[in-house]
Structures are given as structure tokens and as C-alpha cells.
PDB file of N, CA, C and O in Angstrom:
ATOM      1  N   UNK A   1     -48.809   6.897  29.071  1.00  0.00           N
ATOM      2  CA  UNK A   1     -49.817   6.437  28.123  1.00  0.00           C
ATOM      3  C   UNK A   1     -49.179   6.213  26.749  1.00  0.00           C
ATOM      4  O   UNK A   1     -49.260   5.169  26.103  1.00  0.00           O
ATOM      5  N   UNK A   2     -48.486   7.408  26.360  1.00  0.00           N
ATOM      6  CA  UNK A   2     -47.540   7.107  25.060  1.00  0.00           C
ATOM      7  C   UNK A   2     -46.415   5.808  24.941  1.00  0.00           C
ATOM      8  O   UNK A   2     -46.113   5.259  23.881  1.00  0.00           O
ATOM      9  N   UNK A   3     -45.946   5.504  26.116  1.00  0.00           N
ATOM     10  CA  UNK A   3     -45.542   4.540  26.079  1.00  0.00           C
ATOM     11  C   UNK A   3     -45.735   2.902  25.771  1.00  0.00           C
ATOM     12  O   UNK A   3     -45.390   1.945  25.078  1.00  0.00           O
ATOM     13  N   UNK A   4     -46.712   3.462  27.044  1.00  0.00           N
ATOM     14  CA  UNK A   4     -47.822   2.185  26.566  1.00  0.00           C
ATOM     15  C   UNK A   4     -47.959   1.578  25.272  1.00  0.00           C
ATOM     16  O   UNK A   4     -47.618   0.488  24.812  1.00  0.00           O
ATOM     17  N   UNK A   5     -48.611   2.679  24.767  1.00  0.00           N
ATOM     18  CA  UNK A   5     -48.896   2.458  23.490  1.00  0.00           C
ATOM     19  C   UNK A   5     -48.395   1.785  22.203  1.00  0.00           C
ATOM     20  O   UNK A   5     -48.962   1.032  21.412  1.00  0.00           O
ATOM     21  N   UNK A   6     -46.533   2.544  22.263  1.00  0.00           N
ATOM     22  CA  UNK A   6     -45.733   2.221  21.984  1.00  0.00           C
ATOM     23  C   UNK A   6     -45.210   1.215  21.989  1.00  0.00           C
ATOM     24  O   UNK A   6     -44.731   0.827  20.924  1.00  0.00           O
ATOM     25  N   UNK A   7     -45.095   0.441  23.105  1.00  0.00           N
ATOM     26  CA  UNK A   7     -44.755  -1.020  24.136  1.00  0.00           C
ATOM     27  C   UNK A   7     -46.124  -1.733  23.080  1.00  0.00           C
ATOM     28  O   UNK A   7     -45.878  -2.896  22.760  1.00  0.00           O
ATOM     29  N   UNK A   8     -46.771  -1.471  22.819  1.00  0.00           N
ATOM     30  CA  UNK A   8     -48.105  -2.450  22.499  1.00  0.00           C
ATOM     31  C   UNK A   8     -47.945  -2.818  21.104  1.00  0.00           C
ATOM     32  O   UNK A   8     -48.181  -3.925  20.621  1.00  0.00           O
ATOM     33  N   UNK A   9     -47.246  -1.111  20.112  1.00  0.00           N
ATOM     34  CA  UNK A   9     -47.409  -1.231  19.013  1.00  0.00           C
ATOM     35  C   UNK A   9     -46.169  -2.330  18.667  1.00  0.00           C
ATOM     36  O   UNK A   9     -46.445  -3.257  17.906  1.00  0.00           O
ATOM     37  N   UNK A  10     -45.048  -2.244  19.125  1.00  0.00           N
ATOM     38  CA  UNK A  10     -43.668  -3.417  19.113  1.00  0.00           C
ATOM     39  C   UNK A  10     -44.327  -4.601  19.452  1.00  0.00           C
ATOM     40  O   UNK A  10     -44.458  -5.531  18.656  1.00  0.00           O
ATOM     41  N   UNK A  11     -44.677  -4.608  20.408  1.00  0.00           N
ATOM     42  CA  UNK A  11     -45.439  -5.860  20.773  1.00  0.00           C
ATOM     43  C   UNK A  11     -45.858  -6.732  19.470  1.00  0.00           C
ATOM     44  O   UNK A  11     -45.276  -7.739  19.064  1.00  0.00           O
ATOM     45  N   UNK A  12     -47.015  -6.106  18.903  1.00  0.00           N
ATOM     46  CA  UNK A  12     -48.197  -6.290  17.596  1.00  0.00           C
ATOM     47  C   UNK A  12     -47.094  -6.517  16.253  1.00  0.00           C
ATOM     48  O   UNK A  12     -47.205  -7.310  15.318  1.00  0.00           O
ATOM     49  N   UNK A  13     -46.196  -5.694  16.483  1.00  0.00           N
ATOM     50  CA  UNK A  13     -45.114  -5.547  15.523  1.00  0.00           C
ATOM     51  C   UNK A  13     -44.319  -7.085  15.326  1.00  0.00           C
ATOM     52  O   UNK A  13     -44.369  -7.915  14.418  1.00  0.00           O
ATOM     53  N   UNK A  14     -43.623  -7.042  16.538  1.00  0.00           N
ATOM     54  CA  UNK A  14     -42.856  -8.541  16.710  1.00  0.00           C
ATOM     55  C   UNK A  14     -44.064  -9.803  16.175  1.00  0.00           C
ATOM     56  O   UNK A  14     -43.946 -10.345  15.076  1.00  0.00           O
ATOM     57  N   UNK A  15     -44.724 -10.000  16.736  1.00  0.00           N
ATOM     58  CA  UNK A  15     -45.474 -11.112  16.495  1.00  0.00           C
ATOM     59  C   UNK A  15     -46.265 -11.203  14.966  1.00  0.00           C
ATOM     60  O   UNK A  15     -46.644 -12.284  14.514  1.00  0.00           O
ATOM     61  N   UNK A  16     -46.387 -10.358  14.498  1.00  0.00           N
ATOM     62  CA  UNK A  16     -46.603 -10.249  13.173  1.00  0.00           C
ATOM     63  C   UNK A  16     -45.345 -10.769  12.712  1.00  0.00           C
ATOM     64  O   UNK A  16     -45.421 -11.874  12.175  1.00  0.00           O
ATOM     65  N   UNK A  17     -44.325 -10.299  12.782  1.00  0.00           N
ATOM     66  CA  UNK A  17     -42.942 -10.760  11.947  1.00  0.00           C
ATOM     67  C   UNK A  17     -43.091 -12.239  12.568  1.00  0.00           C
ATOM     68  O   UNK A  17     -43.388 -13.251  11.934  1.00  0.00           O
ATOM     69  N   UNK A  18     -42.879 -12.165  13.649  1.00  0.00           N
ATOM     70  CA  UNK A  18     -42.444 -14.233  13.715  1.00  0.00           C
ATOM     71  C   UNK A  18     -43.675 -15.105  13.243  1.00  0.00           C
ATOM     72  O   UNK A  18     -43.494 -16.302  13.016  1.00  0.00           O
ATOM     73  N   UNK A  19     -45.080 -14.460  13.070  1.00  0.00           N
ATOM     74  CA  UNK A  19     -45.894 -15.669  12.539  1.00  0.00           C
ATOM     75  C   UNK A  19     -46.090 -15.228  11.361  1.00  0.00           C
ATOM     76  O   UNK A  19     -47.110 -15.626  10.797  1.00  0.00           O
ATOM     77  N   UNK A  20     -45.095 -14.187  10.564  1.00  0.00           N
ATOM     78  CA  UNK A  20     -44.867 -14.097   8.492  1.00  0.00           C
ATOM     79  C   UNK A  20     -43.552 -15.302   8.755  1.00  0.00           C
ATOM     80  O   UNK A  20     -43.462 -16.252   7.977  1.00  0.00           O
ATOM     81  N   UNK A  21     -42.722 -15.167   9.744  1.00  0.00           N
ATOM     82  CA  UNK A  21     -41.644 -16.123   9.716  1.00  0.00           C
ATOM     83  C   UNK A  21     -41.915 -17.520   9.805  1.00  0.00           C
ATOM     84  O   UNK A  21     -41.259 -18.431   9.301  1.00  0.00           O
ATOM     85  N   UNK A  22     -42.907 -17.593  10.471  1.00  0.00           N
ATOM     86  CA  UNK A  22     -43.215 -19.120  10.502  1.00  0.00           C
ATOM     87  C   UNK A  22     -44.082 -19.541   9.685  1.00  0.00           C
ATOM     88  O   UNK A  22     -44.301 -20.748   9.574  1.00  0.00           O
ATOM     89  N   UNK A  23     -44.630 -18.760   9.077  1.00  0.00           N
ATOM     90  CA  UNK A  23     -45.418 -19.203   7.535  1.00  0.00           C
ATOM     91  C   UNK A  23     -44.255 -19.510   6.639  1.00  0.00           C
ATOM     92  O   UNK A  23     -44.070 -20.619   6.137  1.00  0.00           O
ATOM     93  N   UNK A  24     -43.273 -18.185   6.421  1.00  0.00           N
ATOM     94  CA  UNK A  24     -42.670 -18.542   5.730  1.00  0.00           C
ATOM     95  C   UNK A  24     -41.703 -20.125   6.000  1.00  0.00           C
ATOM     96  O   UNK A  24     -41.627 -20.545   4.846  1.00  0.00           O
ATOM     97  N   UNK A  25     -41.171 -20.869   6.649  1.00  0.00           N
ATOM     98  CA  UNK A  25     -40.775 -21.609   7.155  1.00  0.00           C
ATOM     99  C   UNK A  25     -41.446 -22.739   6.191  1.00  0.00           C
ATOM    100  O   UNK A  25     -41.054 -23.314   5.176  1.00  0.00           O
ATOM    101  N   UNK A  26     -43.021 -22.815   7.222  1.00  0.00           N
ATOM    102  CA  UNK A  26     -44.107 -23.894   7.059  1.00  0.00           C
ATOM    103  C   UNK A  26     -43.762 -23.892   5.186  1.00  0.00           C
ATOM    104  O   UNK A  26     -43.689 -25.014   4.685  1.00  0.00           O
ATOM    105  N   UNK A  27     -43.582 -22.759   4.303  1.00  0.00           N
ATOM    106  CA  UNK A  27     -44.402 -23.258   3.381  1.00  0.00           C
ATOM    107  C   UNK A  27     -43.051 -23.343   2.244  1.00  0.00           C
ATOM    108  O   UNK A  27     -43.168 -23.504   1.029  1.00  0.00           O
ATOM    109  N   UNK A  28     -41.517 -23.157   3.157  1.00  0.00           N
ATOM    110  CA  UNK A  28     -40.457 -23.692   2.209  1.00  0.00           C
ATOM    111  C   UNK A  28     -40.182 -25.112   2.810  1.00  0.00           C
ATOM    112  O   UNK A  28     -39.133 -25.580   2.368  1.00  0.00           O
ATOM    113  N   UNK A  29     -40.983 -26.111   3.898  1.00  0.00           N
ATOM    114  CA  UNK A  29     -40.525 -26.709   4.117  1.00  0.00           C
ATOM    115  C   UNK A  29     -41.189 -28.076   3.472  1.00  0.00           C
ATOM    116  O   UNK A  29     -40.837 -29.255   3.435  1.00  0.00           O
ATOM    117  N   UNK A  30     -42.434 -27.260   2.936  1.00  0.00           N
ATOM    118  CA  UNK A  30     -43.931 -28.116   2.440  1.00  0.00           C
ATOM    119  C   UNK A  30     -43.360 -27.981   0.612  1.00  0.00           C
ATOM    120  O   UNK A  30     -43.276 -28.965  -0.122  1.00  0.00           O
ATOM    121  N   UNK A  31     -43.006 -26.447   0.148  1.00  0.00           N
ATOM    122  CA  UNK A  31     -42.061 -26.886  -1.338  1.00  0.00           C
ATOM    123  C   UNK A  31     -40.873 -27.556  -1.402  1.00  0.00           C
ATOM    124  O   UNK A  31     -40.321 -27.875  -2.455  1.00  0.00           O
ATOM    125  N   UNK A  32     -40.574 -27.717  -0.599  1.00  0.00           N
ATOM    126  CA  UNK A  32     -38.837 -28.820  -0.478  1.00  0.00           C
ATOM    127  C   UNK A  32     -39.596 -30.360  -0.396  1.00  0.00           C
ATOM    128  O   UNK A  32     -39.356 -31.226  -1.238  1.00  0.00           O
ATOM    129  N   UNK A  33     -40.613 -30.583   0.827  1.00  0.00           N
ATOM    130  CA  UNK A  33     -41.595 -31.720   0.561  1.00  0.00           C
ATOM    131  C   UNK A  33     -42.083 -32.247  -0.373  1.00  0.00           C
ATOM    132  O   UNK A  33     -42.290 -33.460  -0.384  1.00  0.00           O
ATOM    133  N   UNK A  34     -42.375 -31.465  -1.362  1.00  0.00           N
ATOM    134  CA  UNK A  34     -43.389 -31.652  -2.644  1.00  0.00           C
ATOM    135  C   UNK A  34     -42.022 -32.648  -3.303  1.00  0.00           C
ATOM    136  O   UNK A  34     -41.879 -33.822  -3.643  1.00  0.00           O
ATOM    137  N   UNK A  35     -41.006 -31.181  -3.236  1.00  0.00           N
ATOM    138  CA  UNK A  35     -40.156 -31.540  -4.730  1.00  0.00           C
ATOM    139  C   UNK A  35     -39.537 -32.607  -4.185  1.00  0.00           C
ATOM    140  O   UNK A  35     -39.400 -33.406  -5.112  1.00  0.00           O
ATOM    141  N   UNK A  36     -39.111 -33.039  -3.249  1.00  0.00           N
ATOM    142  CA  UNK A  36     -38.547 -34.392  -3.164  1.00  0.00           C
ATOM    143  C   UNK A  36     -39.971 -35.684  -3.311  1.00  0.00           C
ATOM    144  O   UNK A  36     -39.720 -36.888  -3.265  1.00  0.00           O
TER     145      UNK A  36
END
């Protein structure tokens, strides 16, 4: 069960980081857009 849990919280963990990463991405690629 602790595992589980664990396994779930990484889970929740990872995907939080790659969709702050892909915001971040989206929104240096939209200020590089602007400024050119």
C-alpha cells in the first residue's frame, strides 16, 4: 500500500515537472516570437 502510494506520489510528481517544463518552453518560445 505504501508503495503504491509512493509510485503515485512520483507519478503526480513527474508530470507536474514536464507540464511547468512545457509551459516553460511554450512561453520562451512566444517571448523570442514577440521580440523578433
Amino acid at each position: 500500500m505504501l508503495f503504491l502510494e509512493k509510485t503515485d506520489f512520483l507519478i503526480r510528481l513527474v508530470k507536474q515537472l514536464a507540464f511547468a517544463a512545457f509551459l516553460n518552453q511554450v512561453l520562451r518560445v512566444g517571448l523570442t516570437g514577440t521580440a523578433t
